[in-house]
N, C-alpha and C positions, 0 to 999 in steps of 0.2 A: 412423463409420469408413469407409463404401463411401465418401462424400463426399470424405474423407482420401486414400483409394488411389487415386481418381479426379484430385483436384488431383496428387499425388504424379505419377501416370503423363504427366499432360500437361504435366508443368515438370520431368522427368528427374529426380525425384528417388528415389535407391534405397532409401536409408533412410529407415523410417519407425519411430515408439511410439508406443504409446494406453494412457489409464489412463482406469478410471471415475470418475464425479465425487464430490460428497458425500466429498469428504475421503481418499475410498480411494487410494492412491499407487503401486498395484503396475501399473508400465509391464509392455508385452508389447510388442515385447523387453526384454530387461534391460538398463537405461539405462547402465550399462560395455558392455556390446555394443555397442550403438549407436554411444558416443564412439569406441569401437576402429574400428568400422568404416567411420563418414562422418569422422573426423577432423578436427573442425572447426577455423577459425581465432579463432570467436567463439560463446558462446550468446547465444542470447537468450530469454531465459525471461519470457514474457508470458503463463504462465498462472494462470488467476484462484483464487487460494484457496491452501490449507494444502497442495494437489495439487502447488504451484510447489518444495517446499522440498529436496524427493529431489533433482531435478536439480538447483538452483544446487549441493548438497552434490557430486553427483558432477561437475559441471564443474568446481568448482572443484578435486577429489582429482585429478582429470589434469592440474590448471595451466593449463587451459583460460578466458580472463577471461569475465567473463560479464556482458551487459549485461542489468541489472535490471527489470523491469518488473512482478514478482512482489514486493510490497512485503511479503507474509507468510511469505517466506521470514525474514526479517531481523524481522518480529515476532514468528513463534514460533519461530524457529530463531538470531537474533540472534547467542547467544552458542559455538552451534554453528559457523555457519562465520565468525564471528572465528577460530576456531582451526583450522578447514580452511586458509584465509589464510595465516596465521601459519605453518602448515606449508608449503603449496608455493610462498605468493608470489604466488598466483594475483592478479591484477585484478579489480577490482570495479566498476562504471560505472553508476549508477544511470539510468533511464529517466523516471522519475516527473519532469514538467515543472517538481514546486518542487525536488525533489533536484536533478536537472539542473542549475538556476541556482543552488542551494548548493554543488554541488562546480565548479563554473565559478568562483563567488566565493573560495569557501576558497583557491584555489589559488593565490591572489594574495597571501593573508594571513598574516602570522602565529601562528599558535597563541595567543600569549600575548595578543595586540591582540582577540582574538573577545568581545566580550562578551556576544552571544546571536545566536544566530540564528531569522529569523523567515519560518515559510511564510506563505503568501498563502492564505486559505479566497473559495471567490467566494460562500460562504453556502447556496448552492442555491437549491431553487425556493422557500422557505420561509424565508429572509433576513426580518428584523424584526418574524415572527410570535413571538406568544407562543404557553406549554405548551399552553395550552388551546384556543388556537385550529389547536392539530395533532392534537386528537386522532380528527378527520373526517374527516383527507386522506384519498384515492386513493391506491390503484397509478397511478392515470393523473397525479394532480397531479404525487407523488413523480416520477415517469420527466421529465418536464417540464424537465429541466433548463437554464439560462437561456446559457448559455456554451458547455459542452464538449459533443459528443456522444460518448458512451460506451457500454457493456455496462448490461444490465440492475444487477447486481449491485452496481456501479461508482457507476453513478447514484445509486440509493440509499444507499451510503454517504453519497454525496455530500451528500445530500440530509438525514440524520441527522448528519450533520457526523461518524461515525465513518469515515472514511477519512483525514481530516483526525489524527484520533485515531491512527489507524496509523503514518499519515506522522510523525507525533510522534516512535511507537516507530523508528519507521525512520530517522529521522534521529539519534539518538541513537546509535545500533549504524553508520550508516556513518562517521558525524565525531567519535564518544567524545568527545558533548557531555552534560554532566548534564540532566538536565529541566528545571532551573530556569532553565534557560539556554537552552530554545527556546520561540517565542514561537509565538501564533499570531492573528495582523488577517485579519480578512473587507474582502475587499476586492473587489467587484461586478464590476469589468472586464476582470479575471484578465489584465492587459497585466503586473504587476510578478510575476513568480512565484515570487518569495523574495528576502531581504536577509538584511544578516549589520551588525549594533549593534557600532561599533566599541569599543576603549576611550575612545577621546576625545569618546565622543558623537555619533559623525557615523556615517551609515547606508550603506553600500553598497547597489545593489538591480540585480536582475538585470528588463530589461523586454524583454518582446518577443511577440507577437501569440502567441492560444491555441489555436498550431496542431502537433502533438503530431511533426510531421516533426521540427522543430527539435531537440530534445531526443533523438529516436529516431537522426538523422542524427551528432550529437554522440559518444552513445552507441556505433554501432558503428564511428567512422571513430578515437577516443580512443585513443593520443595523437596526431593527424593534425588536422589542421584540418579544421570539419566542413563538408557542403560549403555551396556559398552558397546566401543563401536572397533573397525580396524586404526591400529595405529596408522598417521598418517606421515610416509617417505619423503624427507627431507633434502634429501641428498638430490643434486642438480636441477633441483628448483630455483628460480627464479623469482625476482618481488620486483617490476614496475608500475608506476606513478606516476600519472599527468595531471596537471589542472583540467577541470572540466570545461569546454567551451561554449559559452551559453549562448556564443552568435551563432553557432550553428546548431544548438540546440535550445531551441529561445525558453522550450515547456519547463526547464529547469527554473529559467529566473522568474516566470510565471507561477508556476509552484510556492516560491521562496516570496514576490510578492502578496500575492493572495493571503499567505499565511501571516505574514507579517497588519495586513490590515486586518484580518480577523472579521469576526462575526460570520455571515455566511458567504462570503468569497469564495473560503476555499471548497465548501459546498457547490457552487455554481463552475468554480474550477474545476470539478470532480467530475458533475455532471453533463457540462461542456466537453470535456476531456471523453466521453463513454461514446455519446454521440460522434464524436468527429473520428473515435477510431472504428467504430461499426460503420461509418461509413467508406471511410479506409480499405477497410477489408471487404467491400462490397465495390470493391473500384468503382464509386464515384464523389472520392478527389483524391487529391494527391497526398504525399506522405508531409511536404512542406505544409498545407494547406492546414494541417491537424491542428498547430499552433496558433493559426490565422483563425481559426472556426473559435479555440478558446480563448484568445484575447479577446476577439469579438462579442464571445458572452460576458465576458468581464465587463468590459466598460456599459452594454446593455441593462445590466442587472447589477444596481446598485445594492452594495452588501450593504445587511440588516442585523440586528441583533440576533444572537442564535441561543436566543434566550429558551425557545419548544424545540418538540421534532416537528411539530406544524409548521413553524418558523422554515428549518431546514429544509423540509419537503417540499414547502412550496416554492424556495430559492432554487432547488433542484427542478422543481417542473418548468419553473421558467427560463431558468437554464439553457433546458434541455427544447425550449419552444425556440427561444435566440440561436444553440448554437443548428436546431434544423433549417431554421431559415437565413442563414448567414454560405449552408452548405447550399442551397437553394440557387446560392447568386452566384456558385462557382461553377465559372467556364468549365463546359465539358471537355 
């Protein structure tokens, strides 16, 4: 936080809120203070976890759009702010570079012509490994990412192909597409960063270098043309494509179930999922182990209607009590 008051003071800026991490969401100031007082013309909510969902909730209650970058607000909070939405109109812009080029595409298309749409995985550092040959990795292999540079956090999702999983949920709740109907190709050079499967067969695809201004620039300039960027060099590039394997990546079909049953699932997914990779990254358990800590919350913690954020948060704490104690019983 000194870090925070410090940038703050040297870029004018008045307002400031802090919350602690670990899932806790209670801002200091209270995040209606805040919007009351800086009046913004846009959020942007780029923070990492179940921490992100309070604010998109409250920018969105002031009608304030808010550009996304918080994909677990819309996986444990989904059906919550559909209905903030629905009440004031508020805009919604996603950040995430395969949403990005999904709602750049959608918006060309007709509803009825979608026949799936498909993110782009670059696989991570661990592409064409089998189960068993991940059950040694590092914190240092996992971090290793071949593409993007990211967050710790980030990374490893990446890296277990559960972010890929979220992105699932998340695209389902921003384009009220079924599951069946979003796909997901690994695809190494992350140049294509999602298409959209027409009815006639024929693929649209959104391509452009994996460099996160693009998408961020889009984001906050929407509906404004975003601004320009370098053209992007065609020539002796490459575009490969594999099915994802979810036996050695289980967090993907985990993702895709939890979503699919709905209500707060994919909340306890989310929050199972935070816990098992902090502890990851704290070497004590293994990188196989992360899928085993969140299935185990799963079945623990029978999903509920995600009818509040009460509802949600408290799916999320208990979660998060299941997946500590599930890590508890693993073999050192």
């Amino acid at each position: 936080m000194t870090e925070m008051a410090a940038q703050a003071a040297e870029h004018g800026i008045a307002h400031t809120a802090a919350a602690a991490g670990g899932g806790t969401i209670r801002f200091d100031p209270d995040l209606d203070a805040l919007i009351e007082a800086s009046q913004p013309d846009i959020v942007l909510n780029a923070i990492v976890g179940a921490a992100g969902l309070r604010p998109t909730l409250a920018a969105l209650e002031h009608g304030i759009p808010v550009a996304l970058a918080n994909k677990e607000s819309l996986v444990a909070g989904g059906d919550l702010v559909a209905a903030v939405r629905a009440r004031t109109g508020a805009t919604l812009v996603p950040v995430d570079s395969e949403h990005s080029a999904l709602f750049q595409l959608l918006e060309g298309v007709p509803a009825e012509r979608v026949a799936a749409a498909i993110l782009t995985a670059s696989g991570g550092p661990f592409r064409g490994r089998a189960a068993d040959e991940l059950e040694g990795v590092t914190r240092a292999d996992a971090l290793r990412h071949p593409t993007w540079t990211m967050g710790a956090k980030i990374t490893i999702d990446s890296a277990t192909l559960m972010n890929k999983g979220l992105e699932v949920i998340e695209a389902h709740h921003l384009f009220d597409l079924p599951y069946d109907r979003i796909e997901v190709l690994v695809h190494p050079q992350s140049l294509i960063h999602a298409m959209v499967r027409l009815d006639d067969g024929s693929v649209l695809a959104h391509c452009g270098p994996p460099d996160m201004r693009v998408p961020i620039g889009h984001a906050l300039r929407h509906p404004k043309a975003p601004p320009p960027g370098e053209p992007m060099d065609l020539v002796g590039r490459r575009l490969d494509f594999d099915a994802a394997d979810e036996t050695a990546f289980p967090c993907l079909a985990l993702a895709r179930a939890a979503g699919i049953e709905g209500g707060t699932a994919p909340a306890v997914l989310n929050a199972a999922n935070e816990v098992a990779v902090a502890a990851f990254l704290d070497d004590r358990i293994g990188f196989m182990d992360i899928p085993r800590v969140v299935s185990a919350a799963l079945e623990r913690v029978p999903a509920a209607p995600a009818d509040s954020l009460d509802a949600v948060m408290a799916a999320d704490h208990r979660a998060r009590d299941a997946a500590a104690l599930t890590i508890e019983r693993v073999p050192a």
